[in-house]
C-alpha positions, 0 to 999 in steps of 0.5 A: 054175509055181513050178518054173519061175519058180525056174529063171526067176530063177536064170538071171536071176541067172546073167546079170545078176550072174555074167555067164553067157553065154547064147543069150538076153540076158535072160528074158522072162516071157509067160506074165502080162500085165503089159504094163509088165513087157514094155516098154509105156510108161505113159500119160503121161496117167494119170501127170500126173494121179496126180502133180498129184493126190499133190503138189498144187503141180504144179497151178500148173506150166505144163508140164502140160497143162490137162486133166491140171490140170482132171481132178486139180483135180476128183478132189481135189475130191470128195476129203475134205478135197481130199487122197487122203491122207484115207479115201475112200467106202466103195465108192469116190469118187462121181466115179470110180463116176460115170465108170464108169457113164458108161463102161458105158453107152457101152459096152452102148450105153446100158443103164443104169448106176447109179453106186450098184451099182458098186464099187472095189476094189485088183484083181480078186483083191481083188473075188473074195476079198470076193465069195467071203467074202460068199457064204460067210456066207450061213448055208448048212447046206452048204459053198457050191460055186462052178462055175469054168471049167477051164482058169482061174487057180489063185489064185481056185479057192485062195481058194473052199478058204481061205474053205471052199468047195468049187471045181466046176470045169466043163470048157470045150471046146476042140475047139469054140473053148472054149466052154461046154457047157450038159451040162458044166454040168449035170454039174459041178452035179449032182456039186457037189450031194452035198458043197456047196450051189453057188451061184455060177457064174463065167464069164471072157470074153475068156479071159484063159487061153485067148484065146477070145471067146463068141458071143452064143448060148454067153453066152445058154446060160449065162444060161439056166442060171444062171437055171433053177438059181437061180445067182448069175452072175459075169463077169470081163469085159475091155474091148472095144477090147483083144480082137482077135477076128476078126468076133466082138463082145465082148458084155458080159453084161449087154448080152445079159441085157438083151436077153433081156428081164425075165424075165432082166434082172430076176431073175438076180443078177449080179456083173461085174467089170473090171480096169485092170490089162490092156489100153491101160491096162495099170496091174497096180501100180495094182490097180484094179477095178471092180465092177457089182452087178444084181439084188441083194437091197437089204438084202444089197447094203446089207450088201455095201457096208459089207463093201467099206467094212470090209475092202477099201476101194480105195486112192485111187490106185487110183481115179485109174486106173480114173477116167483107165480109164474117162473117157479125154481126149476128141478136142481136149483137150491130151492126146488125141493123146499118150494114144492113142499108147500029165523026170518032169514034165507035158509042158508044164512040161518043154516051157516049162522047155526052152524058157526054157532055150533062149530066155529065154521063160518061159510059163506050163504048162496044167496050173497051170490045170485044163487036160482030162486027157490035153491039154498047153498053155502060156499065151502074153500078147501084151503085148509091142511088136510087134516084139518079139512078133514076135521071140519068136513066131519063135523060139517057132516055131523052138524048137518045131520043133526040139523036136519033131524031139527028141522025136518 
């Protein structure tokens, strides 16, 4: 990948300063999901309140609507000292973690939330490094071992090697639609079992890499499993309204775990996390993550919160996106109608650098991301307009008959 955003930004160079003409006007990189970098335009919304809520004065302006005024005044409010200068709660402001709650119960259809088991954090790396830290110093003899799914991004399995731990990464199946394998499991655990002490089991769904949804009884499989091993269970989760599944439903985890019943609901420790980052939000410098914590022990939950407090707590702008994430106008409020417009290389690294060479498109190789040996993908987002997605699928498409024709 480092290869390819090399030659990515020498191209972009040679366009924009040496005025090098090419058969493209510009690179596009689609390999991330960065949705304000592909041309989405921020939610005027979650601006307005962010700008009144940063210079007060803009309270007192009339252009602004009053539900903008309304929400800036309240987040001011259950600031210290009415100002998101001053630090913060430790696992962020209460109004904020209260709208997340309120966000989850909507979403699992009423299952409980409690504001005090949800944390804030600066995005979803951030929440990983903490999380994986804390594991780590749990006083294990061994080095903790972490499953993760393959393919998966290579940030977080860097940060299990900095923190000394040991990343298992189960290998998900793509000939049945990327989806995981209760034998792969149970052979990644037993290998992980002679040089570490596995601990954790990480599942992605939606797959941000992959673009898979899991079924009800794949996320069943693997609650099971993590109940019978006695794993810790993390979900990286998306929001259902930003996944285009067909007939399948985007179940949280911890809907199907409470639907199990208690003799799952109540024993599997379980961490969820959600990021402003994708999606109708599609904040990424806003760096916001939201944080569920189920089943945890009070005292270590006790202790996770003064770590949070510590080390990472979230930036107070940060919180005002999760907030407007979160707890979005409602129909009749002033902003309601605007807010819901809105050669020696792999085969896949030599295939993404012919193709951003030949259409300024630059996606992201599989093999940066644990792909199964002997198979070649690229990762694509869909975080461009419509139009111009629509652009850049046919000329993906052209491009790779002509590869093929090359290569064949």
């Amino acid at each position: 990948m480092e290869l390819l955003l090399r030659r990515g930004a020498e191209i972009r160079s040679q366009i924009q300063q040496q005025g090098l003409k090419m058969p493209f006007a510009e690179v596009l990189e689609l390999h991330t999901g960065d949705v304000q970098a592909m041309g989405q335009k921020p939610i005027t919304f979650l601006r307005q309140v962010s700008a009144a809520c940063t210079y007060p004065p803009l309270l007192n302006d009339p252009k602004l609507p009053s539900d903008v005024k309304q929400r800036a005044r309240s987040i001011l409010a259950n600031c210290a000292y009415n100002s998101i200068g001053c630090y913060g709660e430790p696992a962020g402001i209460h109004m904020v973690r209260n709208s997340v709650a309120n966000y989850l119960e909507r979403r699992d259809g009423g299952i409980p939330a409690d504001p005090e088991n949800i944390f804030l954090f600066n995005g979803t790396l951030r929440a990983f490094a903490l999380i994986y830290g804390f594991l780590m110093a749990r006083g294990n003899s061994k080095r903790t071992g972490i499953l993760v799914p393959a393919p998966s991004s290579p940030a977080g399995r860097r940060f299990i090697t900095l923190l000394d731990g040991v990343a298992l990464p189960y290998q998900l199946d793509e000939e049945s639609g990327w989806t995981v394998r209760s034998e792969e499991l149970r052979r990644v655990l037993k290998e992980g079992c002679g040089s570490c002490h596995p601990m954790v089991l990480c599942v992605v769904n939606p797959g941000s890499l992959t673009g898979h949804v899991m079924d009800r009884a794949c996320m069943e499989r693997i609650i099971r499993f993590a109940a019978a091993e006695r794993l810790l269970l993390l979900a990286d989760e998306g929001h259902p309204v930003d996944v285009y599944s067909g007939s399948l439903q985007l179940l949280s985890f911890k809907k199907v775990l409470h639907e199990m019943g208690p003799d799952f609901s109540r024993v599997v420790e379980f961490i969820s996390l959600n990021s402003v980052s994708r999606g109708h939000i599609g904040e990424s410098g806003a760096r916001g993550c939201f944080v569920e914590v189920l089943n945890m022990d009070p005292a270590v939950q006790s202790y996770f919160r003064n770590m949070v407090g510590t080390f990472v707590s979230c930036s107070l702008p940060s919180q005002i996106a999760m907030e407007v994430a979160t707890n979005p106008p409602d129909p009749g409020d002033p902003s309601y109608p605007l807010f819901q417009a809105a050669l020696g290389q792999p085969p896949d690294v030599f295939y993404c650098l012919r193709l951003l060479q030949a259409t300024g498109y630059m996606l992201g190789p599989g093999e940066e991301f644990g792909q199964k040996e002997g198979t070649a993908h690229f990762r694509m987002t869909f975080a461009l307009p419509m139009e111009d997605l629509t652009l850049a699928l046919e000329k993906i498409a052209d491009f790779h008959q002509r590869f093929i024709a090359e290569f064949s």
